[in-house]
LODO-298439 format. One record per residue (C-alpha): residue number from 1; x, y, z negated. Coordinates in Angstrom, 2 decimals. Example, Ala and Ser with C-alpha at 12.3 -4.5 7.8 and 13.67 -1.06 7.14 Angstrom:
<pts>
PT     k        px        py        pz
PT     1     12.30     -4.50     -7.80
PT     2     13.67     -1.06     -7.14
</pts>
This chain:
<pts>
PT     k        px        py        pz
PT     1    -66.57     40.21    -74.28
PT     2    -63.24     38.40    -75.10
PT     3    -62.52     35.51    -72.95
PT     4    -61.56     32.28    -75.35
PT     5    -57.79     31.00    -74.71
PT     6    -58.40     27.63    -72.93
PT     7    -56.17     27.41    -70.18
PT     8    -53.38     25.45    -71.90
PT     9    -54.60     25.32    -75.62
PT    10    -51.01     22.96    -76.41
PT    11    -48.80     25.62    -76.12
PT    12    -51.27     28.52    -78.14
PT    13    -50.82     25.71    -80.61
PT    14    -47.12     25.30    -80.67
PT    15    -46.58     29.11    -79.97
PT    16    -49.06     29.64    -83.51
PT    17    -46.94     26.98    -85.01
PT    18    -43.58     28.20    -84.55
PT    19    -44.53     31.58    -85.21
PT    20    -46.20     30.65    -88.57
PT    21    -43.00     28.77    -89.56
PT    22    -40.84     31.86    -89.43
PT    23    -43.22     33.38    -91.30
PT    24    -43.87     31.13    -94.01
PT    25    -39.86     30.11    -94.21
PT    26    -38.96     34.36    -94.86
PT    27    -41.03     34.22    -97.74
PT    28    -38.95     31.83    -99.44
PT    29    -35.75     31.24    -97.62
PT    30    -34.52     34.66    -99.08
PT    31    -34.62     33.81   -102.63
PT    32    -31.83     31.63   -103.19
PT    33    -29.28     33.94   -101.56
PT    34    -30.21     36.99   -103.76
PT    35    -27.15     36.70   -106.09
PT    36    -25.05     36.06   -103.05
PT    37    -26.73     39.37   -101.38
PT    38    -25.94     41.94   -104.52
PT    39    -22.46     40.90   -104.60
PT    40    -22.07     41.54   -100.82
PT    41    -23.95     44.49   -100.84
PT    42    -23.47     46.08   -104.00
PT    43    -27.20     45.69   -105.45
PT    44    -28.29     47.09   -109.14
PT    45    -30.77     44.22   -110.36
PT    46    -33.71     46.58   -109.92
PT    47    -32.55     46.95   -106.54
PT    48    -31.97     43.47   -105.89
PT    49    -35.86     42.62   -106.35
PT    50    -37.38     44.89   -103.61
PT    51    -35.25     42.56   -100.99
PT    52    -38.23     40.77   -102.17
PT    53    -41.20     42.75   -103.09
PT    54    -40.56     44.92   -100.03
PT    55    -41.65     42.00    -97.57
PT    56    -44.44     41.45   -100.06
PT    57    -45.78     44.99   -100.43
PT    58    -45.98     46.01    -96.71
PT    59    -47.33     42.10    -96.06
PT    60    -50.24     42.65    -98.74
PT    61    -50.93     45.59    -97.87
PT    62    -51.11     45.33    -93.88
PT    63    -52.89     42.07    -93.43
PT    64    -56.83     43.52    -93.43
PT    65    -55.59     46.09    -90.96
PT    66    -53.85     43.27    -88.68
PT    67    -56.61     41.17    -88.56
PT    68    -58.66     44.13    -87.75
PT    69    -56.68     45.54    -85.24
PT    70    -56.11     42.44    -83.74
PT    71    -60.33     41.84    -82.91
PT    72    -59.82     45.76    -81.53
PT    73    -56.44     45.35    -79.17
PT    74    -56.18     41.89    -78.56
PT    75    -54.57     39.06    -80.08
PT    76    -52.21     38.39    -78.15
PT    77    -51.19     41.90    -77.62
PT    78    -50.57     42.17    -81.39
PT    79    -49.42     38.62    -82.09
PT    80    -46.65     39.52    -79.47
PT    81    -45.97     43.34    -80.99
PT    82    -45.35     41.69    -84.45
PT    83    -43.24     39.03    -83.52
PT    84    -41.14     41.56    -82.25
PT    85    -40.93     43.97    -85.07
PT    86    -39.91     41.08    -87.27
PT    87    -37.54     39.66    -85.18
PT    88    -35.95     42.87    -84.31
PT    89    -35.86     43.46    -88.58
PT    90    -34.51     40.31    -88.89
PT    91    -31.49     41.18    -86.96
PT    92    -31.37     44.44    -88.87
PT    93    -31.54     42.86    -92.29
PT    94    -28.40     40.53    -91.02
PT    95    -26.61     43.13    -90.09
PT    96    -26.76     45.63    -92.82
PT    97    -24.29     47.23    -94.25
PT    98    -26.41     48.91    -97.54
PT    99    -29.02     48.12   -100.15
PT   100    -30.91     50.57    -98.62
PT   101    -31.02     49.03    -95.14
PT   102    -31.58     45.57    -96.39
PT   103    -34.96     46.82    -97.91
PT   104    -35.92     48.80    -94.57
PT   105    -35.66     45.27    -92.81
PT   106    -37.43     43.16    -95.29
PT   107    -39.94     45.63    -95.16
PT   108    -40.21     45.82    -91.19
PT   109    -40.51     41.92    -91.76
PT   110    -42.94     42.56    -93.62
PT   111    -45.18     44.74    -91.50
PT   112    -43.89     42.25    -88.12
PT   113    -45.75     39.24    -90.33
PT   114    -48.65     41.49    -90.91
PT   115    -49.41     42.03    -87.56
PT   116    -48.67     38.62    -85.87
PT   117    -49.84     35.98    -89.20
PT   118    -54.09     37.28    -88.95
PT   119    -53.46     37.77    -84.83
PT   120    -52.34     33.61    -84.66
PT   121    -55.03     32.23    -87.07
PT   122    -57.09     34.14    -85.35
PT   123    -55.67     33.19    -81.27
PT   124    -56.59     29.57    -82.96
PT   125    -59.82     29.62    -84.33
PT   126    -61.15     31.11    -80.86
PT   127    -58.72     28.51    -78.56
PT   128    -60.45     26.22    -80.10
PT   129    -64.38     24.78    -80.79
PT   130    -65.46     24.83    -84.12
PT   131    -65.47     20.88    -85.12
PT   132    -62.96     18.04    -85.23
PT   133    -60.90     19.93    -82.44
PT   134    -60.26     23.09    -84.32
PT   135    -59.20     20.63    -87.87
PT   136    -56.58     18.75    -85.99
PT   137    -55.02     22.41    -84.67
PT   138    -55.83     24.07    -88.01
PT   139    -54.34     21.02    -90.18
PT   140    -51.10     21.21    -87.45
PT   141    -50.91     24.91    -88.30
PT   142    -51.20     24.59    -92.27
PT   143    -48.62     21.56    -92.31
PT   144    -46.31     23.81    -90.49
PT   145    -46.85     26.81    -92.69
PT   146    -46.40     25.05    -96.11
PT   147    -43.40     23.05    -94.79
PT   148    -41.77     25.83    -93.64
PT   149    -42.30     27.56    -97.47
PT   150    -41.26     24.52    -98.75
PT   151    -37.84     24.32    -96.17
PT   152    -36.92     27.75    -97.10
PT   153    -35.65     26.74   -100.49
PT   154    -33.65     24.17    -98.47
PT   155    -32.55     26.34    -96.15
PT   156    -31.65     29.28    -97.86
PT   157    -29.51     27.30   -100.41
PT   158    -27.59     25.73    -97.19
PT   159    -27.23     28.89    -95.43
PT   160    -25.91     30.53    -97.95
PT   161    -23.19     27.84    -99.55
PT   162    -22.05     27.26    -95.70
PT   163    -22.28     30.38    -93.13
PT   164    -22.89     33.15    -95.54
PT   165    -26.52     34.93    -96.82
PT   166    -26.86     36.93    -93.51
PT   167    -28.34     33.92    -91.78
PT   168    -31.11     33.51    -93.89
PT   169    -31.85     36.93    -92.32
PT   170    -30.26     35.45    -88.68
PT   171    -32.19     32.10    -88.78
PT   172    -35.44     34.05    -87.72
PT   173    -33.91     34.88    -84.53
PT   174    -34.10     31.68    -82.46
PT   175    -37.08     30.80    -83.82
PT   176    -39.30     33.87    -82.74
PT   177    -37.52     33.99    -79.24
PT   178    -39.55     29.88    -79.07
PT   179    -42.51     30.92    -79.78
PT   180    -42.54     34.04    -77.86
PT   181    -41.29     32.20    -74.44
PT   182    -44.22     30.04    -75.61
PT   183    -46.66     33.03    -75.57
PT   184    -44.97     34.28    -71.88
PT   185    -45.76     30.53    -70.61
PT   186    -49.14     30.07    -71.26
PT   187    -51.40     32.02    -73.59
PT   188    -53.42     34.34    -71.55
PT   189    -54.28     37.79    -72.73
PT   190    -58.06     39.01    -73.51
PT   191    -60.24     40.54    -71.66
PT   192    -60.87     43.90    -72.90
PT   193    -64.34     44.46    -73.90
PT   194    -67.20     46.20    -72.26
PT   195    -67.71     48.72    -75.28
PT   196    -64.69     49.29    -77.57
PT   197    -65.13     49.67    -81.61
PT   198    -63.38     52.42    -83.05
PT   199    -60.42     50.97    -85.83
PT   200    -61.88     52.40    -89.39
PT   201    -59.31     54.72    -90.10
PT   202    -60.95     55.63    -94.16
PT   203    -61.13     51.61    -94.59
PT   204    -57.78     50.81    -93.37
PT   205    -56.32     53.81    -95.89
PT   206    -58.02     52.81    -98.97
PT   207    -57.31     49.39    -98.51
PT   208    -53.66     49.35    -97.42
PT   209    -53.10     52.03   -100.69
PT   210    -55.30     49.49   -102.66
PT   211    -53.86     46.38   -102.35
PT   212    -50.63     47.81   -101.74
PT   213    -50.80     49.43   -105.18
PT   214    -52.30     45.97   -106.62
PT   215    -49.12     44.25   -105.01
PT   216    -46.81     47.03   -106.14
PT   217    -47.85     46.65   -110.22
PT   218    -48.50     43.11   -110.39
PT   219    -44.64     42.87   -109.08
PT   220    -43.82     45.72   -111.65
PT   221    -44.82     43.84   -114.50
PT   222    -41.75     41.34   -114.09
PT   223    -39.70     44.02   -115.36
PT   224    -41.53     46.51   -117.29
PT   225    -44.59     44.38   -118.82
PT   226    -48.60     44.45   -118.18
PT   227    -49.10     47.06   -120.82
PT   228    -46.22     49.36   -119.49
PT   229    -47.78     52.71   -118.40
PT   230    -46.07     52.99   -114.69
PT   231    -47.60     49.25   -113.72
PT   232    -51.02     50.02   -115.58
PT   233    -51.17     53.38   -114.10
PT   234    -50.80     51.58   -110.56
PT   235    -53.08     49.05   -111.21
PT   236    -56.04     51.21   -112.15
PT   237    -55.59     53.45   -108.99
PT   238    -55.42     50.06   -106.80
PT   239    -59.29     49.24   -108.64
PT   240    -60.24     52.56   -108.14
PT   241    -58.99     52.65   -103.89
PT   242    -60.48     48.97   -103.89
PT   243    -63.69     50.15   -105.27
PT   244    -63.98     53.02   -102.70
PT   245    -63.02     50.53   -100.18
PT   246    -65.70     48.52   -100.99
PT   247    -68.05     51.74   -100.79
PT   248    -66.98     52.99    -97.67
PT   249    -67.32     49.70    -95.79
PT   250    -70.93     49.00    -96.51
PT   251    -71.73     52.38    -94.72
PT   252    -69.26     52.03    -91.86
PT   253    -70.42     51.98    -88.75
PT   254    -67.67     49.41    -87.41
PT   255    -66.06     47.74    -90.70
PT   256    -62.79     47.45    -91.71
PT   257    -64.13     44.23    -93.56
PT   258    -67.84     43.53    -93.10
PT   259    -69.14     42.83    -96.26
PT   260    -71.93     40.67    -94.76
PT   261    -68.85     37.88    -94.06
PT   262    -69.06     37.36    -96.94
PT   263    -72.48     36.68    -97.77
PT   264    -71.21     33.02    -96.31
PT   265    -70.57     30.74    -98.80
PT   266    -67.83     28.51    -96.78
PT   267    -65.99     32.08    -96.51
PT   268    -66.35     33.35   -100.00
PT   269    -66.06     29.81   -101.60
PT   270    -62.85     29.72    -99.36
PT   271    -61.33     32.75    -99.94
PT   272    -61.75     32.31   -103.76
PT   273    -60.06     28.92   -103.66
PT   274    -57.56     29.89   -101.56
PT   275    -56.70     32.82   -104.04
PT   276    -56.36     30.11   -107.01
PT   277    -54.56     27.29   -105.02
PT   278    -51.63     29.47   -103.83
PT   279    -51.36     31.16   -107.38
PT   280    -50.71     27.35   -108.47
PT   281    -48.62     26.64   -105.43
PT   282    -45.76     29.27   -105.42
PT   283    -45.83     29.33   -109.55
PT   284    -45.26     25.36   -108.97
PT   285    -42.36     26.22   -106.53
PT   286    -40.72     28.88   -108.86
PT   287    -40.82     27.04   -111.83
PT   288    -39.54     23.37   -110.45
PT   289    -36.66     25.14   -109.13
PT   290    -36.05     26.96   -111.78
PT   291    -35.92     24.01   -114.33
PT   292    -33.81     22.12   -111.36
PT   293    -31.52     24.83   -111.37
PT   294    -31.52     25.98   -115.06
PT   295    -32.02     23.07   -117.22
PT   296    -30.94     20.71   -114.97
PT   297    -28.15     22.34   -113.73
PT   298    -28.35     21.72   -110.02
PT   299    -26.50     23.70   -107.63
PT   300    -28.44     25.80   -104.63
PT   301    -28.10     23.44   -102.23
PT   302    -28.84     20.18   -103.82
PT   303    -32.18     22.18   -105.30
PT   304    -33.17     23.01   -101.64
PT   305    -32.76     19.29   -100.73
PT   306    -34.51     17.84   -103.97
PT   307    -37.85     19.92   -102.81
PT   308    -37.65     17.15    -99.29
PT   309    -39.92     14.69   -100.65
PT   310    -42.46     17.20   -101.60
PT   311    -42.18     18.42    -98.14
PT   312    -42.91     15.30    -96.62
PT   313    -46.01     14.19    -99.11
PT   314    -47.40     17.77    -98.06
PT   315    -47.45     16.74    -94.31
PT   316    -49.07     13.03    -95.20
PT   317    -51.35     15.15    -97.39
PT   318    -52.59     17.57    -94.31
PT   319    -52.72     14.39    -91.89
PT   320    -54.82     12.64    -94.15
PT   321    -57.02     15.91    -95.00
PT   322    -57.29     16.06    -90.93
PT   323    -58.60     13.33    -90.22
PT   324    -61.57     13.28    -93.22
PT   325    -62.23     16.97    -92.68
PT   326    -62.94     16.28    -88.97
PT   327    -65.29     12.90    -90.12
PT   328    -67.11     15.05    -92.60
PT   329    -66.39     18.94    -94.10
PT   330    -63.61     20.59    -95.65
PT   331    -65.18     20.04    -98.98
PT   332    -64.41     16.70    -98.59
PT   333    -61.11     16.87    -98.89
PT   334    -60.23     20.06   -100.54
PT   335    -62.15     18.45   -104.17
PT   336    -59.91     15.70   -104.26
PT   337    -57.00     17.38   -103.23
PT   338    -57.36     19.98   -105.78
PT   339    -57.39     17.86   -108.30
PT   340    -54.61     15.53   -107.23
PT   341    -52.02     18.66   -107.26
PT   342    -53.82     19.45   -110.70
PT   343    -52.64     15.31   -111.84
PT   344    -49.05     16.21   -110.32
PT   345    -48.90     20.12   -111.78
PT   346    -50.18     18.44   -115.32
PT   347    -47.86     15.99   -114.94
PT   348    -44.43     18.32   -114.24
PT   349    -46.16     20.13   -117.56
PT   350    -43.99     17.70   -119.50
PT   351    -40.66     18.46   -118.18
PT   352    -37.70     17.42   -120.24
PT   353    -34.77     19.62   -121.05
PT   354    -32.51     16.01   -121.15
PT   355    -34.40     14.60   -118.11
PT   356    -33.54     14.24   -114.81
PT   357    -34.69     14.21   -110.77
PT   358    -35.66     11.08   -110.59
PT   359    -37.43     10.55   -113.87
PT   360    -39.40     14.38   -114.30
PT   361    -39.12     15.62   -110.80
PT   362    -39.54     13.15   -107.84
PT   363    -42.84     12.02   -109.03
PT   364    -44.67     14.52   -109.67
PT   365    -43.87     16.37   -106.84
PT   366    -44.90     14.00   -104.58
PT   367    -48.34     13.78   -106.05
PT   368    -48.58     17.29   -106.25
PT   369    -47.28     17.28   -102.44
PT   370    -50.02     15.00   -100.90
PT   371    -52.97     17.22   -103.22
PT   372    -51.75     20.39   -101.65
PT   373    -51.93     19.45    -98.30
PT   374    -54.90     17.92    -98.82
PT   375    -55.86     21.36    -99.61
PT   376    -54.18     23.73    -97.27
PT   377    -55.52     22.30    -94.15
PT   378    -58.83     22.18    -94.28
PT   379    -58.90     25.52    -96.54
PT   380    -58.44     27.52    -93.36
PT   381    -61.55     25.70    -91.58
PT   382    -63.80     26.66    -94.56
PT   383    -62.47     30.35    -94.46
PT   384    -63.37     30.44    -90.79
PT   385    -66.75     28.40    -90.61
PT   386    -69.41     29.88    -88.70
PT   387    -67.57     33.48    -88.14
PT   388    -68.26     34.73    -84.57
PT   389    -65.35     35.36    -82.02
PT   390    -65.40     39.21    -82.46
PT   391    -64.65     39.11    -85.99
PT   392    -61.89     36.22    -86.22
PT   393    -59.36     38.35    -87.16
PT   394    -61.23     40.03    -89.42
PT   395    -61.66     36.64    -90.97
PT   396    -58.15     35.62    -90.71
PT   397    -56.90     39.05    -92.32
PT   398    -58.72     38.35    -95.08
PT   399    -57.77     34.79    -95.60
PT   400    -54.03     35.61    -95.33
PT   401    -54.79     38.49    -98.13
PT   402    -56.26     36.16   -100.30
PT   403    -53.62     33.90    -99.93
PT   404    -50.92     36.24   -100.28
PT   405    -52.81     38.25   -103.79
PT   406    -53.08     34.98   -105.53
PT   407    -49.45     34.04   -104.68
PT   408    -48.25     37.35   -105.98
PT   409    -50.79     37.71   -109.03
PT   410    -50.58     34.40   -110.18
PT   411    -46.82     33.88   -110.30
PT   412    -46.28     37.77   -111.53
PT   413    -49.33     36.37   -114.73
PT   414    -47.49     32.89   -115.19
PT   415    -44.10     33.97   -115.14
PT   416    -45.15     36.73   -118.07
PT   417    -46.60     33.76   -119.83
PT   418    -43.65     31.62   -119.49
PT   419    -41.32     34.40   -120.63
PT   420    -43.30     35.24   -123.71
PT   421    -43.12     31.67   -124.38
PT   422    -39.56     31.78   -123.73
PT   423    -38.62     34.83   -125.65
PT   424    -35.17     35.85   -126.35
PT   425    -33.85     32.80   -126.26
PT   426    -31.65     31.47   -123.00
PT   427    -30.85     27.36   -123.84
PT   428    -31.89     24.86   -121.70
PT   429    -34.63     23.69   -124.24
PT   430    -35.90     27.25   -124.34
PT   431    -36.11     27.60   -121.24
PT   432    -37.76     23.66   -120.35
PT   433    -40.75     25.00   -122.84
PT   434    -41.39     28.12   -120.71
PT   435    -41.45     26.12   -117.47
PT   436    -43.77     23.70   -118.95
PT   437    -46.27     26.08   -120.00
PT   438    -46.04     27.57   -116.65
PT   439    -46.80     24.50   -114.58
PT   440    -49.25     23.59   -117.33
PT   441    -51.22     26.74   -116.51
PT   442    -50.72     26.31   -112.55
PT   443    -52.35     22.74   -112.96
PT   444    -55.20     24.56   -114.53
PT   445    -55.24     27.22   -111.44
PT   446    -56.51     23.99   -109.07
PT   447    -58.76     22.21   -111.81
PT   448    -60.48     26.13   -110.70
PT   449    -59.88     25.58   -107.58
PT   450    -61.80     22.18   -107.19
PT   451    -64.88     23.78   -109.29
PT   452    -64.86     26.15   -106.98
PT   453    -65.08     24.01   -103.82
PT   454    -67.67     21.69   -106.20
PT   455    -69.96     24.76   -106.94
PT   456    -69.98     26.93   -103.90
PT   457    -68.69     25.45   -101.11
PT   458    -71.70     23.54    -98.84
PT   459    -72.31     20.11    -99.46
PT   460    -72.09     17.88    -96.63
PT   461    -75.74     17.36    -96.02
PT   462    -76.40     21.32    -96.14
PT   463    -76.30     22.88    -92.81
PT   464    -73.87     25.21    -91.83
PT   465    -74.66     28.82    -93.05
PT   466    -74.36     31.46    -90.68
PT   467    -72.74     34.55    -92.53
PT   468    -73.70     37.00    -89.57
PT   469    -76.93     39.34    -90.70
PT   470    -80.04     39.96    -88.17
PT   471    -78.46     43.09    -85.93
PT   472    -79.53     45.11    -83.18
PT   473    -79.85     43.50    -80.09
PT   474    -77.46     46.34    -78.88
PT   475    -74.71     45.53    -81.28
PT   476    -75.00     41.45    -80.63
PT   477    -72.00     40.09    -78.89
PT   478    -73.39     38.42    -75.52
PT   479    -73.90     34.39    -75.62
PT   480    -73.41     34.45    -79.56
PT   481    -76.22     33.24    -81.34
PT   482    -77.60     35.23    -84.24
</pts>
């Protein structure tokens, strides 16, 4: 049986933390440099976007295996292995001298993150006791991981003005060497248990093709449309691999993804809201900054720096969701959190193209700020309630899927609609409609996401389901409670 990480539980925190943060700041940080990067490097523009969907596709695609693998090998073992891969990618990516080795690193990143993201969540939900203990770690963690997405607009548009676009590449560097020295220092490894599961090799196939082919069209569609033949063609064979995967796993004899897990209603309900918050979340990132940078005409840099006060409402917003989540449930403060970034998101909805920061910007993203991290830390409690040790990555591989799909789907669907609102045209008014309709729809995405934590998520007075079916006494894990 796997012995829980106790010994010094601070520093699996900060080692989760800063590990998270590089993690969370690569999927943004890149962005802003991309013009600066084809220039250097000699990019076509179809090129150009795989220094961003490559990171996406092997991320997407990898996570269910991670989390899996991670129950199997060890946490640690794996949270270690994939910090390395993506630190040793990042210092490829700085250093390349070709498209084609720019791509090879973002997607090393990509499968680095894969490994290490499900292997933390999961080295935190069993460091520490389900209760107020684990929603103070799991609220530091979600601050940390939404600031650092929110800092990687900030930083990228610094790095890039003043040392140059390798070093949004570089900048991971320093920052995985902290966390692991914190992992050398004091987070024990597992013990390796009695009887070891065999890793579902058909599961982790069908659904690394499947929601690697899912990733791969939705990202298509930027370019080529959602009625194109290439991205419908991809699409179809990601339902089809998704439905097999889905098959297979409710005969396997050790799961990919138990489909019992999911038979809970804080996991489901979690999952599902998760999928529906981020949609709103990144869409609500890429269309701010693009208003900021097209209608408003802001530089990089001062963009990066305008998105500081949302940072800081998000972190008031997770301290505030810590402390009720640990007095009551995560349902208490992911309703009205999803419908306070719904009120800011609405708001934003009625952007002007002769406005201005301070009068269409600053206010409504610090409402939306403090409603998403009311949401974002005690989302990850509610997708881990009640899951037993064994399967914790399992639980946090899905999560991190979830939260990566919606991100993908949902700003690949809303920046279609904004286009097609959009159309030909390229003035700033054009443009300011698009943008609106986009955060319009995003602020619908969390009005979802609070009828979702309304209609399936417990309610305080219900007792905590247990998503774990009767099993064998021979397949029980030892001391957990079934």
């Amino acid at each position: 049986m796997y012995r829980n990480l106790r010994r010094r539980p601070g520093v699996v925190l900060g080692a989760v933390a800063v590990a998270q943060f590089a993690v969370a700041l690569d999927l943004s940080v890149v962005n802003v440099a991309l013009p600066a990067i084809r220039t250097a490097l000699g990019f076509t523009p179809l090129g150009l976007s795989w220094v961003v969907h490559a990171y996406a596709l092997t991320l997407g695609g990898l996570l269910l295996l991670g989390g899996r693998a991670c129950d199997l090998y060890g946490r640690r073992r794996l949270f270690v292995l994939g910090l390395a891969v993506f630190g040793l990618c990042s210092l490829a990516g700085g250093l390349a001298q070709a498209p084609w080795q720019l791509i090879a690193a973002r997607a090393g990143q990509g499968l680095g993150a894969a490994a290490a993201a499900p292997a933390a969540l999961a080295m935190l939900t069993t460091t520490f006791t389900e209760g107020p203990q684990r929603v103070r770690a799991l609220g530091v963690w979600s601050g940390v991981n939404a600031t650092g997405g929110a800092l990687g607009v900030l930083a990228g548009g610094l790095l890039t003005e003043y040392a140059g676009w390798r070093w949004v590449m570089l900048i991971n560097l320093p920052i995985v060497a902290v966390a692991l020295a914190l992992v050398v220092a004091g987070v024990p490894a597992e013990a390796h248990p009695a009887r070891r599961e065999r890793l579902d090799v058909l599961g982790a196939v069908l659904a690394t093709g499947g929601v690697g082919l899912l990733v791969l069209g939705v990202v298509r569609t930027d370019a080529q449309g959602w009625g194109s033949p290439a991205p419908l063609a991809m699409l179809v064979s990601a339902a089809t691999l998704l439905a097999a995967f889905v098959f297979a796993e409710s005969r396997a004899p050790a799961p990919l993804l138990r489909l019992g897990l999911l038979r809970s209603r804080w996991v489901a309900g979690a999952n599902v809201l998760v999928f529906f918050s981020t949609a709103g979340q990144f869409a609500a990132f890429y269309f701010v900054s693009l208003y900021m940078q097209q209608v408003l005409g802001m530089g990089a840099a001062a963009t990066g720096a305008a998105f500081l006060p949302f940072s800081a409402s998000l972190v008031v917003g997770a301290l505030v969701a810590t402390r009720v989540t640990a007095a009551r449930t995560p349902r208490a403060s992911l309703v009205p959190g999803a419908l306070l970034a719904a009120a800011g998101l609405a708001w934003f909805a009625f952007i002007s193209p002769h406005g201005g920061f301070l009068t269409d910007v600053l206010g409504p993203c610090i409402i939306t700020g403090v409603g998403v991290g009311l949401v974002i830390a005690p989302i990850v409690a509610a997708a881990t309630t009640g899951v037993a040790p064994r399967e914790a990555g399992m639980a946090s591989g899905l999560m991190n899927s979830s939260r990566q799909l919606g991100g993908c789907i949902g700003l690949s669907v809303l920046a279609t609609m904004a286009a097609h609102r959009t159309g030909t045209a390229t003035d700033p008014a054009a443009l300011n409609d698009g943008y609106a309709l986009g955060l319009a729809v995003a602020a619908a995405l969390f009005v979802l996401a609070a009828a979702v934590a309304i209609g399936v998520l417990p309610r305080p007075r219900a007792e905590t389901p247990d998503p774990r079916p009767a099993a064998p006494a021979e397949n029980r894990l030892e001391g957990t409670p079934t």
